[in-house]
N, C-alpha and C positions, 0 to 999 in steps of 0.2 A: 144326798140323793140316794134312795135306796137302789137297788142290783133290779129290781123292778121297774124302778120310775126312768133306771139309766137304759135298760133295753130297749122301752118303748121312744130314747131321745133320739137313738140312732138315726139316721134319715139312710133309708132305701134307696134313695135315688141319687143320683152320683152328683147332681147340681147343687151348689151348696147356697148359701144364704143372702142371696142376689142383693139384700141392705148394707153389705158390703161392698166397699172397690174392688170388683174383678180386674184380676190381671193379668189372667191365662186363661183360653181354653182347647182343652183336646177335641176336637170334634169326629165323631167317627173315626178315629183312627183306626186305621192296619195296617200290620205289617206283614208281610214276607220273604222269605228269605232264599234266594237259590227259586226252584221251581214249588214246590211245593209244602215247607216250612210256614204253618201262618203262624206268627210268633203273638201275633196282636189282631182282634177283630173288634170293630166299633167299641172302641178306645173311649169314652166317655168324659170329660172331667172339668173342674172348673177351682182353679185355684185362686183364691184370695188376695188381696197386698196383706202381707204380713202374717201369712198362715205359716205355722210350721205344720206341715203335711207329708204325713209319714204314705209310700208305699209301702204294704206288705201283702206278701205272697207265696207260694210254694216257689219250690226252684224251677228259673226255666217259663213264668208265668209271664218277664216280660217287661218286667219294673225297670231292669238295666236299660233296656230299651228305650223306655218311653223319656227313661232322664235322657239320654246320649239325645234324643229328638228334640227336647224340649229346649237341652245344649246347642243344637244346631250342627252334632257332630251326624247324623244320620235322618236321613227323609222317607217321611211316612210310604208308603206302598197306596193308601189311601186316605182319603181327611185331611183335615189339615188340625196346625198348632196356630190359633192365633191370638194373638198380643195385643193387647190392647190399650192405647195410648201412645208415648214414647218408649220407644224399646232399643237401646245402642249394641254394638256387640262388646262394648266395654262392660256392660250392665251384670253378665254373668259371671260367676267365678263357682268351680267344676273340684268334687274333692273326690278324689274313686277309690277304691279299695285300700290299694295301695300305694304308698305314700307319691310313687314314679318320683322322686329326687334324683337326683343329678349326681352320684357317688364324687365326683371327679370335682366339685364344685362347693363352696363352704354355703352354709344355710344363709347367708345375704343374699345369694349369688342364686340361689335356688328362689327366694322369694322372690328378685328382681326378673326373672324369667319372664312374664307376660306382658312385662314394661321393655323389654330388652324386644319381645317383638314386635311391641308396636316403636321399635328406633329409639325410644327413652334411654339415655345413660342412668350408670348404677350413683353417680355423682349427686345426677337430678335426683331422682328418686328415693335417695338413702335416706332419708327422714321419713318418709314414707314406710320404706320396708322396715325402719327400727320400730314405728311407732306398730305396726302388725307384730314384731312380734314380741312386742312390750305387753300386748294386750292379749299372746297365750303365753305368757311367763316363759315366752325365753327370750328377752332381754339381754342375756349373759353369754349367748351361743352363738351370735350371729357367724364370727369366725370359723366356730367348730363343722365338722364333716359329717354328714351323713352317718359313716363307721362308725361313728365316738356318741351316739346316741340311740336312747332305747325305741322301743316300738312305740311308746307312746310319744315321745318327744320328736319324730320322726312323722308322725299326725301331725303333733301341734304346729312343725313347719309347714305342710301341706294346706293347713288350715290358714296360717298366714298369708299363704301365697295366694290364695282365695279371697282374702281381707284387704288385701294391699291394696287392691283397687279400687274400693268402696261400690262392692257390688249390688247393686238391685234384687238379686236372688243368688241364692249359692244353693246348689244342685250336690247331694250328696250319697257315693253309691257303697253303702256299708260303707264307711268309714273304720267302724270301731269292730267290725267283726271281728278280726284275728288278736287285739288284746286280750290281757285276762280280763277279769271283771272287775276288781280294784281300780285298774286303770279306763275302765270302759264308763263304769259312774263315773268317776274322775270328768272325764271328756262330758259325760253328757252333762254335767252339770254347769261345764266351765263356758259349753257351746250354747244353755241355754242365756247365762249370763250375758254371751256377747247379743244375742239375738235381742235383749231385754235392751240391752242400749243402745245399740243400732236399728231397731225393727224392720231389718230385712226379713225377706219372705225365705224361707227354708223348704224344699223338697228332697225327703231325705228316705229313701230306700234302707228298708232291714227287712232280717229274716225272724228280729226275735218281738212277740209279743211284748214283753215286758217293758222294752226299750221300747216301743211305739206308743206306749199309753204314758209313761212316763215324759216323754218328749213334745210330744203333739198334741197341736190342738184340733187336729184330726186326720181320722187314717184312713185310708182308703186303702179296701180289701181286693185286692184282685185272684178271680180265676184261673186255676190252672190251665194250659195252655189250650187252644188262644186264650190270649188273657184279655181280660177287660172288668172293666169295676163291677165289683158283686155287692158293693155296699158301702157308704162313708160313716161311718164311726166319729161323733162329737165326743171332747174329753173335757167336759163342761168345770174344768179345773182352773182354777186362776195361777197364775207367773206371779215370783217366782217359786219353782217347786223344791222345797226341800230331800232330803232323806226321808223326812217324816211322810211325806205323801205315799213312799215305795213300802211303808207299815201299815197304810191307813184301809180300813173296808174299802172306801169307798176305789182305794187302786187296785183291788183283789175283783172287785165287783165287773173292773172295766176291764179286767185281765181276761176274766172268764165270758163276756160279752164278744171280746174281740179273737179270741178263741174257740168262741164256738162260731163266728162267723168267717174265721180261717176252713175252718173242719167243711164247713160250707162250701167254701169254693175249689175243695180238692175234688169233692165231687159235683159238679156243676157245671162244667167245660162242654164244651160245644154249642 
């Protein structure tokens, strides 16, 4: 696909490809905050079964937001989020920034947490949490603490603890932001593999271009504050994606698509 044929695929309008199973949608959303903070205004959106769908945005435009809502951890000011089909609160599993592990607790102990409150023993469950994190390669650490691993291994248990429960969507806010980049392909590439054999639906907030075109199969661009979608981005790429994809024209072409449709929404607000 030429840098031509791929701007005109982009779809302007934030509703995506209705011959798909929908299995979210934002409706009008807004938010505010305090008295006069509007963090969100007619919030648009429509996610997929099986999308991994990137927000990105300027800082501040809203994205954190709209995951924490979608989580069920904060309600709209206006609009609604609705679900469509069966939706449990088991379904979800939430990975933020950073890692929030449990210092005081060995990485079993950390992953069994969402089972611990729904009253499940670590007994029941411990096949469960090995096989999570057998499947980010740390198999070998369950005993070990917090302290005694690196930043990126300190993700991959976060990410566990989000798998253990065989979730329906996993909601994720930067994750890989504060790695280096060795270890941030690393992850993206380990994250795309788990997505390829489980086909949960991924919503996954970043701040950097590069990671959203490589990751997703589509991004949605939001406006600087209030935010709201300024445009969805298809990344008409097939799974799974190599290295070779992060060399190829054709991911320079979607780089600078999505880049100039960022520049877009810094000036666009209100």
């Amino acid at each position: 696909m030429s840098p031509s044929d791929m701007a005109s695929a982009h779809d302007a309008s934030p509703v995506s490809d209705q011959s798909q199973e929908i299995l979210l949608r934002v409706d009008s959303v807004g938010k505010v905050f305090g008295e006069d903070v509007i963090a969100l205004e007619n919030m648009q959106l429509t996610v997929n079964v099986g999308d991994f769908l990137s927000l990105l945005g300027p800082s501040g435009c809203g994205k954190s937001t709209v995951l924490r809502m979608i989580a069920g951890l904060m309600e709209p000011t206006s609009g609604k989020i609705n679900w469509q089909g069966e939706h449990g609160s088991g379904s979800i599993g939430v990975v933020f920034q950073e890692p929030t592990l449990m210092p005081w607790a060995t990485v079993e102990k950390n992953v069994w947490m969402p089972f611990r409150l729904q009253g499940k023993s670590l007994r029941a469950m411990r096949d469960q949490i090995y096989n999570a994190l057998n499947l980010v390669g740390l198999d070998g650490f369950a005993r070990s603490y917090p302290r005694e691993l690196s930043g990126g291994m300190k993700m991959r248990v976060a990410i566990a603890r989000a798998l253990a429960t065989n979730p329906r969507v996993i909601l994720m806010d930067e994750p890989f932001a504060a790695l280096d980049e060795i270890t941030r392909f690393k992850l993206n590439d380990d994250l795309l593999a788990l997505k390829e054999k489980f086909g949960c639906t991924i919503i996954f907030v970043t701040h950097s271009v590069v990671e959203s075109v490589f990751m997703s199969d589509r991004i949605a661009v939001m406006t600087a504050r209030p935010g709201r979608v300024l445009d969805v981005i298809s990344v008409d790429q097939p799974y799974p994606r190599s290295g070779l994809f992060r060399t190829s024209a054709e991911y320079a072409a979607y780089c600078r698509t999505t880049s100039d449709a960022l520049q877009r929404s810094i000036v666009t607000a209100g």
